[in-house]
N, C-alpha and C positions, 0 to 999 in steps of 0.2 A: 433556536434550532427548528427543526423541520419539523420533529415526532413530537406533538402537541403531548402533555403531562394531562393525564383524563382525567385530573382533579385539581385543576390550576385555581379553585376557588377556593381550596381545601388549606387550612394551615394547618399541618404535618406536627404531630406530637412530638416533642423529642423521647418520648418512652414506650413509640408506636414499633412494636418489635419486627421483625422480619419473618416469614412464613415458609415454609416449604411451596412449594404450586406446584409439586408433581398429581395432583388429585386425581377423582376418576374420573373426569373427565378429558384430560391430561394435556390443561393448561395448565403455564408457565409462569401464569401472570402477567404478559407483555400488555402493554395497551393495545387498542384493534382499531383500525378504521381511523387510520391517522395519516398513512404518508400517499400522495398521489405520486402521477409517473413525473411531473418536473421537478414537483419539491424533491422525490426522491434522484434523479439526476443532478442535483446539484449537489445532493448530501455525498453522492459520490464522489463528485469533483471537489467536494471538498477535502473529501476524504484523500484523493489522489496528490492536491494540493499544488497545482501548474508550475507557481512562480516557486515554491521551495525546490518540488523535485528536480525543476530545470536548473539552480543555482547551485543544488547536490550532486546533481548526476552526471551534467555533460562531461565533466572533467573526466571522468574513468570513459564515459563512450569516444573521446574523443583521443585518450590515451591509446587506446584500443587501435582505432579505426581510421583517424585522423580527418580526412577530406570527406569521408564515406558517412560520414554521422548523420543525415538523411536517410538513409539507404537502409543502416542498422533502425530507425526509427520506425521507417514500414515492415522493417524486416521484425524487429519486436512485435507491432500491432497486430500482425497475420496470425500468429498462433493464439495473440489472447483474442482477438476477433471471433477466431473457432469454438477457442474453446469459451468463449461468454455462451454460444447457441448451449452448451450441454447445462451451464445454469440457466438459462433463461424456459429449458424444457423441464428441468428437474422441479422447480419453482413454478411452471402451472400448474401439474399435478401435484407436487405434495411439498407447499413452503412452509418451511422449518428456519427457526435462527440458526443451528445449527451446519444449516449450508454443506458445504464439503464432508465434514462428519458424519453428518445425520446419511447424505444421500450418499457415500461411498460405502460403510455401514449395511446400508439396507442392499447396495448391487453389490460389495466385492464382499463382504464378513465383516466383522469384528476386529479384527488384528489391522485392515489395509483403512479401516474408518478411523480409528483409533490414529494413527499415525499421521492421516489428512488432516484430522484436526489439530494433533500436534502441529504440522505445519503454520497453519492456517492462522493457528490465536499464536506461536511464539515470532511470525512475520509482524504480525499485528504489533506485538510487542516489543520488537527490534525499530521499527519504524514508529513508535511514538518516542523513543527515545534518539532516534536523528531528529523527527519535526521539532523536539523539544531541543537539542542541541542548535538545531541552526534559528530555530527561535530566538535564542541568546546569545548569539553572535548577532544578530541583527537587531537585537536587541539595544547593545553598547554601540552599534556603528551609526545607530538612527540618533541614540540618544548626543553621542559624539558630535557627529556633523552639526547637531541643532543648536550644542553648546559649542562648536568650534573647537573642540581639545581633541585631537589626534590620541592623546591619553587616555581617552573615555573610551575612545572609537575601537583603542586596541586592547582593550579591557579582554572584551572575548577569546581574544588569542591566551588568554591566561587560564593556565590548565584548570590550576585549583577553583580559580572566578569560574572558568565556564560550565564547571562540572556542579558547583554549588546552584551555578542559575539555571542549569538542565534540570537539574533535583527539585528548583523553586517549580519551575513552567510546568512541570510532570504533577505536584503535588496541588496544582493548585488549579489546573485541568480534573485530577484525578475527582476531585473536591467537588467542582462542580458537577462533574459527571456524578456521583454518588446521592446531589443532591437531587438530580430528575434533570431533563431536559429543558432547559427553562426558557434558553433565548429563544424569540420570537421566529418566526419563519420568517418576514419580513427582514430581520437581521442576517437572516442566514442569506438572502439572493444578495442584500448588499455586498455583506463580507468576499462572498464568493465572485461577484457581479466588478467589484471593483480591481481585484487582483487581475481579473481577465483583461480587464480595460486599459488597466495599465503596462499588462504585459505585451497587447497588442498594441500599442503606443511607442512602446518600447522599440519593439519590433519595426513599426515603420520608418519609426528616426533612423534606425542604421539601415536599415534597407535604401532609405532615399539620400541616407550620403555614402553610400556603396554605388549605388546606380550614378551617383554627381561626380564620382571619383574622390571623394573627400576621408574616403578610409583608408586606414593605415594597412590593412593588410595587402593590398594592390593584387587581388584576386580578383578576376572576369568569371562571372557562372559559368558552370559547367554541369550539364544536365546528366554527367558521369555520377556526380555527388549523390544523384538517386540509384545508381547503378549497383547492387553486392556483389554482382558475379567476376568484378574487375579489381584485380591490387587489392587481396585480401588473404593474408594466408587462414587455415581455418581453428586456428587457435585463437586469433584475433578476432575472429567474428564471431566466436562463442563467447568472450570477454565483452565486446562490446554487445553481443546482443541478450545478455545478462544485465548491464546498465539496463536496455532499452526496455526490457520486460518488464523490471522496477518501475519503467515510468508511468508507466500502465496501470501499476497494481492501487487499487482502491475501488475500481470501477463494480467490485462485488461488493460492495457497500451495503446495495439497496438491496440486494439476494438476502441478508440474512435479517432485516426488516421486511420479508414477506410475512410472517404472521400481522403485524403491525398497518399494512399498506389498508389502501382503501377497495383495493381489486387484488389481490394475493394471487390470483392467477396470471392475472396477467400485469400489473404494475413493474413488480421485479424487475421483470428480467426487458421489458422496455426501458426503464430508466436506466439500469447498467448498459443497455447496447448504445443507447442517447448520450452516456457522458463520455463512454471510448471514442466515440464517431467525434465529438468535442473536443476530449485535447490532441486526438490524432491530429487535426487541423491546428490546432496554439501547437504545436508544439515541433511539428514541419514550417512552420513560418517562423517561430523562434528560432527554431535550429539555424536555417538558410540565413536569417538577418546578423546573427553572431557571426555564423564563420565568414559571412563576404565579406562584415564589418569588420573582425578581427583578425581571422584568418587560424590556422594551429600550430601557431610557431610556440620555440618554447621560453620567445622572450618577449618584452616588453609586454603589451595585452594580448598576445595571442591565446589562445588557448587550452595551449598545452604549457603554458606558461606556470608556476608556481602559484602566483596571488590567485590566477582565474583555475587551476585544477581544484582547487576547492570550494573555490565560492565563485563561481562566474557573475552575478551580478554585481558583488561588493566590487570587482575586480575592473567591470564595463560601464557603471551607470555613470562614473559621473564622466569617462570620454564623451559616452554617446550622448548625453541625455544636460547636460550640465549640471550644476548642482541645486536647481528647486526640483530637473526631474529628476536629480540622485536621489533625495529625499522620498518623492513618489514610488520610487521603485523600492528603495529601504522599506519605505509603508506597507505594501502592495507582500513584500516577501514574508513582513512581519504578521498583518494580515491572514495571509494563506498557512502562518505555523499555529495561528489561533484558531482560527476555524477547522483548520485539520485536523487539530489533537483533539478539539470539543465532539467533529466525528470520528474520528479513529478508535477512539475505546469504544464506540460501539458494534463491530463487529470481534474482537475479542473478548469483553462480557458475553457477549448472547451465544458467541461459541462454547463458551465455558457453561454457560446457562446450560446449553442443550447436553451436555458431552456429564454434565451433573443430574440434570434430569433422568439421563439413562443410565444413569449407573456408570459412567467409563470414568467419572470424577468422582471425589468423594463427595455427599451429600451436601456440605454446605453449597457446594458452587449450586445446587438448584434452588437457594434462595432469590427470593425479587421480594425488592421493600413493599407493602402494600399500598403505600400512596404513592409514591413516587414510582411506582412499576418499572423500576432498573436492578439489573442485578449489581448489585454493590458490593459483594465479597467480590465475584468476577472483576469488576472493577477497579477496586482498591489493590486486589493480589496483581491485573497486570501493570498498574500503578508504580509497586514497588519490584518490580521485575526489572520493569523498564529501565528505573533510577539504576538496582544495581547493575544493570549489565552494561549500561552507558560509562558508568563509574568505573569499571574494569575494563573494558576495552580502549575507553580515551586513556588510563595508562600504561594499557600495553602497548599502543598502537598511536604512533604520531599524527595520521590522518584517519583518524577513528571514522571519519564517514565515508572516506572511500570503500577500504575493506568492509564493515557494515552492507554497504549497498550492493557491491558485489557478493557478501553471504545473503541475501535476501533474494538476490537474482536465482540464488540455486533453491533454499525455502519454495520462491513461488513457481517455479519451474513445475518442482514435486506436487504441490497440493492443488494446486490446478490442472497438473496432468492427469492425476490420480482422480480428479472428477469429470476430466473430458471422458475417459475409457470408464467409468463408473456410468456414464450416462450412455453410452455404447451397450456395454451389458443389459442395463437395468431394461433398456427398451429394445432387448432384442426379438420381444413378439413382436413388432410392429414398426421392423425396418422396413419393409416393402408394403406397409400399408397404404402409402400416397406416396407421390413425391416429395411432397413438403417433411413428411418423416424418415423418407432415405437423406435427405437434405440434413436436416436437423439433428436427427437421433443418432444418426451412422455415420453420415461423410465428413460432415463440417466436425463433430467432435473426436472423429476416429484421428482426424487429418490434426487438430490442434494440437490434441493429446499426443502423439507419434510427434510431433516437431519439439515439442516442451520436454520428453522425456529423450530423446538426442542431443538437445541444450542442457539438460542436467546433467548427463554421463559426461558429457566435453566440460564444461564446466565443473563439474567435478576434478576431474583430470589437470584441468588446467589452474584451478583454485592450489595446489601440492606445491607449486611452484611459487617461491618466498617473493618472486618478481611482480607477482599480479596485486593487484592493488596498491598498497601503499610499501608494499617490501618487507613488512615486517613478518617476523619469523619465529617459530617456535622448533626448537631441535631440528630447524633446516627443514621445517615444514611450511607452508604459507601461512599464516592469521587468516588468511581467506577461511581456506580448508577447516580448520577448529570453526569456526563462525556458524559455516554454512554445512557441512556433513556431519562435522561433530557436533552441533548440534540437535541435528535429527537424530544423529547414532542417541542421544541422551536421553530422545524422545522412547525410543526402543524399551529402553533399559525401565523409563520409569513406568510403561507399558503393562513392564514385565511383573512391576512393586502392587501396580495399580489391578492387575489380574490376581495377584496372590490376597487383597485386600479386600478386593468385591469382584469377585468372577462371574456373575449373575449376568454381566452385559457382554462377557467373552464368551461366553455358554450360549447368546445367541436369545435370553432370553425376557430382555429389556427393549431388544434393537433387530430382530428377528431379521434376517434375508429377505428380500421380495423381488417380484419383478412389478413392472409397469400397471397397475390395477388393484394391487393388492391393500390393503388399507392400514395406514398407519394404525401400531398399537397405542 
């Protein structure tokens, strides 16, 4: 991985205990002077994960949106665009792992920081339990093909198998993670380096037998497909651009490894705007090369199709690509759910880190092991979050990763909304200080934030309805809805448990208010 282990020479006791690192000085323990601005841009994209999110997600954008899933794609990028400028500003002056928490916290109070974070680490934690689900499904379809058994391949489709080898992938990510950061940087540009290759590859094979006329869906471009303002009612565009937000989400990766970075002022928040600016482009060129290839019909390989609403790769590689580059692409997905999960627990640790250090967890979350400088209670607890919650919504729910994604669409709506208009306040001495800071501090996050918190309310609204996602339904409510609201409503609640238990950080007196200048305690 990226974040070098500051004692890699070091062999680790097994009866080397864990410390607190709230000290006075009030490090955490994290390692320092580790991630630069590329390493750290690919940690994101690794985090964000190209080839799984596109094989997750398009089916619900394209249920949504149909022809327009271009359209919904920039229409997604624009608001986290904005709102990346209010992390990338919060993170020169004062980077924290803590991220969203730390810095909403100190602009809006206690109660509105508290809840960001809650967003923040239970997305985190929803989304290692899809990379690890479709991990395992690509799992048995690679290992299938290789042995030729159609039997092997459809292993995944089996509730009980897939749910035991989500548990395995989860546990054994978790494991590593616990142990420190081990793999090599050099691993990590491959891992990352080769899914991009392949998925651009991909990409070009259908594009150039779309252009030869050699694809089945017999659609001519149409430069309308980037168009949102045409053939969209607006329930459908807040569905789809919920998908599209999801595809987004990871790009704050390297936010919450500012204490860690090798420039903390300014590393962050380059590396997060370098790896959005990156799949925005994978991912308008995937889009474009699927639908001329396939097209969004709801049969044979189109894409509103059955086999491709859930897995659009398993469903397209071996038309497009034949079967050595089926295989590539199997690779390339499987790939992108390893390196993702190995960086995804790290911004749910280090949020938990932070949110323990100040008092708004209970004390053990502010442990970091002393050699291995990871928080490993953090870890291990979104470990086994993960597992159960995967575990119960693939039984309630037949296409547990559509609903899933669609509940994470409303998740990150909230907690990145909640730090665009956080970074609004916090620099409101010094909106009209240049233009670069009415830019930054004011417009660009005022304007994110405002578009992210109208896709939440619609979203919301539209989440009630048992039709959105996958259909399934609790007393004639959506599964969306439970997923995505009710889970924040849960967040509230244990809010409430966590103020009666240690009020010291609700009181203001861990995590104090400030505005832009003020110095962290």
């Amino acid at each position: 991985m990226l974040v070098q282990n500051a004692s890699e020479a070091t062999t680790p006791s097994r009866e080397t205990p864990e410390r607190d690192t709230h000290d006075a000085a009030g490090s955490k323990g994290l390692a320092t002077n580790k991630v630069g601005t590329i390493a750290g841009a690919i940690l994101s994209i690794a985090s964000i994960a190209p080839a799984y999110t596109t094989t997750a997600s398009l089916g619900l954008i394209v249920a949504a949106v149909g022809l327009k899933m271009p359209a919904l794609l920039i229409a997604g990028f624009i608001p986290m665009f904005l709102a990346a400028y209010a992390y990338k500003e919060f993170s020169s002056e004062t980077p924290d792992c803590g991220a969203s928490f730390t810095w909403s916290a100190r602009a809006l109070g206690p109660y509105v920081g508290w809840m960001a974070g809650w967003g923040s680490v239970i997305a985190v934690v929803i989304v290692l339990a899809n990379i690890a689900a479709v991990g395992a499904e690509f799992l048995y379809l690679f290992i299938g093909r290789l042995a030729h058994s159609e039997s092997i391949a459809a292993l995944g489709d089996n509730k009980l198998i897939n749910i035991v080898t989500t548990l395995a992938f989860l546990a054994a990510a978790g494991w590593a993670a616990s142990r420190g950061i081990s793999s090599s940087e050099r691993a990590q540009y491959v891992l990352v380096g080769f899914q991009l290759v392949v998925l651009l590859l991909f990409a070009g094979i259908a594009l150039a037998k779309a252009m030869n006329g050699d694809a089945p869906s017999g659609l001519h471009f149409d430069i309308d497909w980037f168009n949102p303002f045409t053939g969209l009612t607006l329930g459908a565009f807040a569905i789809g651009l919920i998908g599209s937000v999801f595809m987004y989400w990871g790009w704050d990766t390297a936010l919450t490894l500012g204490e860690e970075c090798k420039d903390p002022q300014r590393t962050p928040g380059r590396a997060g705007v370098l790896s959005i600016l990156t799949v925005l482009g994978t991912y308008l060129l995937l889009a474009v090369a699927l639908m001329w290839y396939a097209g969004v019909g709801d049969t044979g390989i189109g894409l509103g199709s059955p086999a491709a609403h859930d897995n659009v790769f398993g469903a397209l590689a071996q038309p497009v690509m034949g079967g050595a580059g089926e295989m590539l692409l199997f690779a390339a997905v499987l790939v992108s759910t390893i390196a993702s999960l190995q960086a995804t627990f790290l911004p749910a640790a280090r949020a938990m880190l932070a949110m323990g250090t100040f008092k708004a967890l209970p004390p053990r979350f502010a442990s970091v092991h002393p050699v291995y400088q990871v928080p490993r209670f953090g870890t291990a607890v979104a470990a086994v979050v993960a597992g159960g919650f995967y575990a119960i919504t693939a039984l309630l729910s037949q296409h547990v990763l559509l609903d899933t994604i669609a509940a994470l669409g409303i998740m990150i709506c909230w907690y990145y909304g909640i730090t665009a208009f956080a970074c609004v306040w916090y620099f409101r001495r010094r909106w009209f200080a240049s233009v670069r800071d009415f830019l930054f501090k004011l417009l660009f996050p005022l304007l994110g934030g405002t578009m992210l918190l109208v896709v939440f309310g619609i979203s919301v609204r539209e989440s009630l309805k048992p039709e959105v996602g996958s259909g399934a339904s609790i007393f004639g409510v959506g599964l969306v809805f439970y997923l995505g609201f009710g889970i924040l409503a849960l967040g509230a609640v244990l809010m409430l448990v966590q103020r009666w238990r240690q009020p010291a950080y609700f009181r203001g007196a861990t995590l104090p208010r400030a505005v832009s200048g003020d110095p962290m305690p």
